[in-house]
N, C-alpha and C positions, 0 to 999 in steps of 0.2 A: 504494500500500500504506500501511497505517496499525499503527502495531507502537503499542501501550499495556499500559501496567502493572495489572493487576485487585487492585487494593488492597483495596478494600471492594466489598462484596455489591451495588454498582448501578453503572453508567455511565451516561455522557452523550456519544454518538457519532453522528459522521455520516458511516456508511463512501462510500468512492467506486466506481464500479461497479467490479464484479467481485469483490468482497466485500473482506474483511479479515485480518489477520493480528491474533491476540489471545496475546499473550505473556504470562503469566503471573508474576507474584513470589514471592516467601513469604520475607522475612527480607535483602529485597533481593537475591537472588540468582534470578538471570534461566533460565529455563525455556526449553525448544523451543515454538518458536512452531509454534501451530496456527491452519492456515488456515479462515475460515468464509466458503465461500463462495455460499452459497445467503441470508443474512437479511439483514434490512431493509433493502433494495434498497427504499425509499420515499423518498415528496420532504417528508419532514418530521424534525424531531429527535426521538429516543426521551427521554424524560423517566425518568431512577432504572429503563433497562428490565431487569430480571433476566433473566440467561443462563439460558432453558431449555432444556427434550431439544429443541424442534423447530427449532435451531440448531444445523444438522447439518454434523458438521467432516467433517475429510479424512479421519479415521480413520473413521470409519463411513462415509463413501464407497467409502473403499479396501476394506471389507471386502462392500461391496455387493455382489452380481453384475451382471453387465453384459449388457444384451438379447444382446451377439454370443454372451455364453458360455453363456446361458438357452437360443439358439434349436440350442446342438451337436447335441443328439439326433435334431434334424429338419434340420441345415443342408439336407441335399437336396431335402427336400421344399418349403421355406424358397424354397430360390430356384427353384423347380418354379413356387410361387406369385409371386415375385417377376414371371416370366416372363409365364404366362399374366394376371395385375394389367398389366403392362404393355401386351401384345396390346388388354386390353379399353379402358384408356386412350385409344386412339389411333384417329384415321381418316385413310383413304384420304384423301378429301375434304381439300385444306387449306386449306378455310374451317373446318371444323368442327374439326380438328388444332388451327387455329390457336388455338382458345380453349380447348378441352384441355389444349394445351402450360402455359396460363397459370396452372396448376393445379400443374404441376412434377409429379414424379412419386410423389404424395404425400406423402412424408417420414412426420413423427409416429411414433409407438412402434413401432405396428405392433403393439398386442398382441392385439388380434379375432384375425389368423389366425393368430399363435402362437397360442395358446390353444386356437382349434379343430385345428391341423398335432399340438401336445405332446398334445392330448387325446384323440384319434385314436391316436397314438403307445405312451399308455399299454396299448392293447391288442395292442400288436406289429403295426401295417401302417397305413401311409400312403397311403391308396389316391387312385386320379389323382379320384374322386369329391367326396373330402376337401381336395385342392389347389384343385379350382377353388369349393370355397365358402368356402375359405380366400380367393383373390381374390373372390367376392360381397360376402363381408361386411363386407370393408375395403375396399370401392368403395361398399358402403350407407354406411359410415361416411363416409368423404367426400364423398357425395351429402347428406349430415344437415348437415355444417359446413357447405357453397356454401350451402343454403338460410336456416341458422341466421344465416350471415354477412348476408344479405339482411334477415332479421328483426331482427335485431340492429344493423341497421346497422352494422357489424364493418369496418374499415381494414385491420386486420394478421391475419395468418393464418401460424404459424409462422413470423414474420420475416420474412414477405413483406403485401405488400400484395394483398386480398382481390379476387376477381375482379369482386364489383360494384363496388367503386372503381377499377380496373385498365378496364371496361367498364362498366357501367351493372347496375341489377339486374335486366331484362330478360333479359341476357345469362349473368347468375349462374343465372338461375332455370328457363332454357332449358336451360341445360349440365348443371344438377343434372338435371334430367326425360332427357337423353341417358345419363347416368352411372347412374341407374336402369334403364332399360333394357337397359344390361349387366349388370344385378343377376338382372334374369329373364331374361336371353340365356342365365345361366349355372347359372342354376336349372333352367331347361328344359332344358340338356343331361345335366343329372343321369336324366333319363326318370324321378325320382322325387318323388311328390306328396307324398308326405312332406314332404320336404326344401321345397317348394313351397306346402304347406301352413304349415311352421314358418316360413320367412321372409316369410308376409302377416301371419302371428300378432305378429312384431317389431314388423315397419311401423305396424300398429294401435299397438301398444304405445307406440313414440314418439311416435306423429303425440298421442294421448293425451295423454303427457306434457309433450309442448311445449305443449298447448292451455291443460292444467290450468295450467303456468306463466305463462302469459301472463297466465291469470283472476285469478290468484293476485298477479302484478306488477298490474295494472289496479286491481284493487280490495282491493288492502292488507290478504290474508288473512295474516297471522303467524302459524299453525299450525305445528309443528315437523312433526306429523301429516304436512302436504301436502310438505311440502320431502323427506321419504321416498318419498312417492308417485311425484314427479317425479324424482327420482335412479334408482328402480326400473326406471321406466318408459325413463325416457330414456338411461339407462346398465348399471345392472347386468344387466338381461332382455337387451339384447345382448353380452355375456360370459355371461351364463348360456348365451344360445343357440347361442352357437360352441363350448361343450364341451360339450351334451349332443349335436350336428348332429355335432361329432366323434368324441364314442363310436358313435354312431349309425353312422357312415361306415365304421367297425371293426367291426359288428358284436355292441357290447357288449349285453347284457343290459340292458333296461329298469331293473334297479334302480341297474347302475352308470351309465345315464347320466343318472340323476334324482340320484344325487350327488354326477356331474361338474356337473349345475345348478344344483345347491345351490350346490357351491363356484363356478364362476361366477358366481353371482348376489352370494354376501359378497365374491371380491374385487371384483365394482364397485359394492359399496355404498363399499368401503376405498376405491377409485381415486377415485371422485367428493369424497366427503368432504374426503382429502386437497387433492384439484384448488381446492376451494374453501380450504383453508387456505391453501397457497400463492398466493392470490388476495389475502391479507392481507398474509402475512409473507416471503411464497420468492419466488424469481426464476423466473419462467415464459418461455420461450423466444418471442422472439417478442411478447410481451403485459403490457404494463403492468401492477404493482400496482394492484389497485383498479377492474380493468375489472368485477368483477361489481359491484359499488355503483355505479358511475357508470351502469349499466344498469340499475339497482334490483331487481336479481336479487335476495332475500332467502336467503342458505345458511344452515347451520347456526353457523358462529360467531358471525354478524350475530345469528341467530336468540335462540341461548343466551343472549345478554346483554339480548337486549329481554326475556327471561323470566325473568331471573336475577338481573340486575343491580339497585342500588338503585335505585331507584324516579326520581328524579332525575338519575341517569345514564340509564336508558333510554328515561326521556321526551324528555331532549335527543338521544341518537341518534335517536329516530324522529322528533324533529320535522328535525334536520336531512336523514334519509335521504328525506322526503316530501317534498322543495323538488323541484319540476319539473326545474328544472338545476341539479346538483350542482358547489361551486367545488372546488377544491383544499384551501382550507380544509375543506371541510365532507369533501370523503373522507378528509383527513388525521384530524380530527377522529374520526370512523368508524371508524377502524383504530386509532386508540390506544389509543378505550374500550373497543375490542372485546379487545385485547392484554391492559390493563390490569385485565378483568374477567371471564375466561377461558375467551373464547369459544374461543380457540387448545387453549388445555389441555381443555378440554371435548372437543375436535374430534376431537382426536389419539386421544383415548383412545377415540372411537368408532371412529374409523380401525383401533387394535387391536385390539379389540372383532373386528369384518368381519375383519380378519385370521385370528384364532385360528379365527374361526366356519371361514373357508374351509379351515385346516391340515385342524381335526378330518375333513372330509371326507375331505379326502385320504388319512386313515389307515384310509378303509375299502378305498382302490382298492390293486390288485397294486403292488407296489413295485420301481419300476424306475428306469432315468435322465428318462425324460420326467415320472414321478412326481415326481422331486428338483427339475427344471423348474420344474413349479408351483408347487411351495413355494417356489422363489426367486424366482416372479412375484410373489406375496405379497411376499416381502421387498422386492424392489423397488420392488411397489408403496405401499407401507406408509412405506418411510425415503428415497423419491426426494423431489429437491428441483424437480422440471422438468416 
């Protein structure tokens, strides 16, 4: 722990993990210490950094909601999917078990099938149709990581080490191609084309936006344009498709489930946006500061300051982000102009942006607890630091 006196408007700190304690003075007289424990978890010194909102203390933690208390309205239906996610998990076979197993049993937020179980929900009935594309679609979700992990050449995977480093990528790539398979094991027991028809439309939709990002990383396009493209694609379109699949599952009206899609589709423009701020500044679980620059992934904070910034700051970020292999210097470098020149603050405020955009939906749909739900997925998603 680190207890410091905020005298004047900048510090000079190098918290140790697990964040810091920032006590406050005013006239000499000592304040309750507020703990921040989600910022600048990086391997460099901030220079004069100014405390801003996205230096998210305990008090706005504490007043977050919490996935367990977000998922009340559906716990049953919750672990209905937990159950049948599990079954699709696993084989008989324990050669094939055994490289399954090595996937754990997903972890991560989990918010695809909340989203599709709450959005379902808002229509009054969780039906067993809605549970099992609640487990599809967070088994396509972790069929996307194994492969992304492969392309990425990716180490760590929520604190654990990735299965092509664990095995080879042969093995990643086979086990992702098994794990889809249960994606349309479980689309085909729906006996609905529908539902079968919208989850090829997803697929397209990723496979898309990973491709455009790769053309996009290869050949050094910096369009803010294309970096929307590829969030769309590759994130928001699936939260959009798990709450329109879950109105759908209830029965709702075509107009309310085009905006339950709406609002899925803004909160994962807000999910993703933030995911890359905290790639800067936050503590991600699992995953070092700075893994998207060391992969020359170009997000919106990056973005913002090659288009924003002066001219001689953003010339030197892009020459150093275009070095084949990037040192520690040069990502530290990266994150501080990006800090310093407000790719963050720019970020955030698109983050709320997506936020409101998704509220406003919600204010067309019946209002109930799984309604209240979403709106604290928003919040969650909006002020989490993980």
């Amino acid at each position: 722990m680190i207890t410091i006196f905020l005298l004047v408007n900048t510090i000079v700190i190098r918290p140790p993990q697990g964040g810091f304690f920032l006590q406050t003075s005013c006239s000499g007289k000592r304040k309750t210490p507020v703990q921040f424990t989600n910022c600048i978890k990086i391997d460099f010194w901030f220079r004069k950094l100014k405390l801003k909102s996205y230096l998210c203390n305990s008090k706005n933690r504490k007043n977050m909601p919490s996935l367990h208390d977000i998922r009340k309205p559906v716990q049953q239906s919750f672990l209905d999917f937990e159950r049948v996610y599990a079954f699709a998990t696993t084989n008989a076979n324990p050669f094939v078990n055994a490289y399954l197993s090595e996937l754990g049993n997903g972890g991560g937020k989990q918010l695809r099938p909340l989203l599709l179980l709450l959005s379902a929900g808002v229509f009054g009935y969780v039906s067993e149709k809605a549970v099992k594309l609640a487990a599809a679609m967070e088994i396509l979700h972790n069929t996307s990581l194994v492969h992304d992990d492969v392309v990425d050449d990716a180490n760590v995977r929520r604190g654990k080490k990735t299965l092509n480093v664990l095995e080879n990528n042969k093995i990643a790539v086979l086990t992702g191609d098994y794990l889809f398979s249960q994606v349309l094991r479980l689309c085909a027991e729906t006996g609905d084309m529908h539902v079968v028809e919208q989850i090829s439309h997803l697929s397209q939709h990723m496979g898309e936006g990973e491709l455009i990002q790769q053309y996009v990383s290869r050949h050094d396009v910096l369009e803010v344009s294309e970096y929307y493209t590829v969030i769309e694609k590759k994130t928001a379109q699936f939260m959009s498709q798990c709450c329109r699949l879950g109105a759908y599952c209830s029965a709702a009206d075509s107009e309310s489930q085009e905006t339950l899609a709406r609002f899925g589709l803004a909160v994962g423009m807000a999910f993703q946006i933030k995911d890359d701020v905290l790639d800067y500044v936050g503590h991600r679980t699992g995953k070092s500061v700075g893994n998207d620059i060391l992969e020359h992934k170009l997000t919106l904070p990056l973005l913002h300051v090659l288009h924003n910034a002066p001219q001689i700051v953003a010339d030197a970020v892009k020459q150093r982000f275009a070095a084949p292999e990037l040192t520690t210097a040069d990502v530290d470098f990266i994150i501080q102009s990006v800090v310093e020149n407000g790719g963050i603050d720019y970020s955030l405020q698109q983050t709320d942006h997506y936020g409101q955009k998704a509220l406003k939906q919600l204010a067309l749909l019946p209002q109930n607890a799984c309604t209240q739900s979403l709106a604290q997925i928003v919040q969650f998603v909006t002020n989490r630091n993980y």
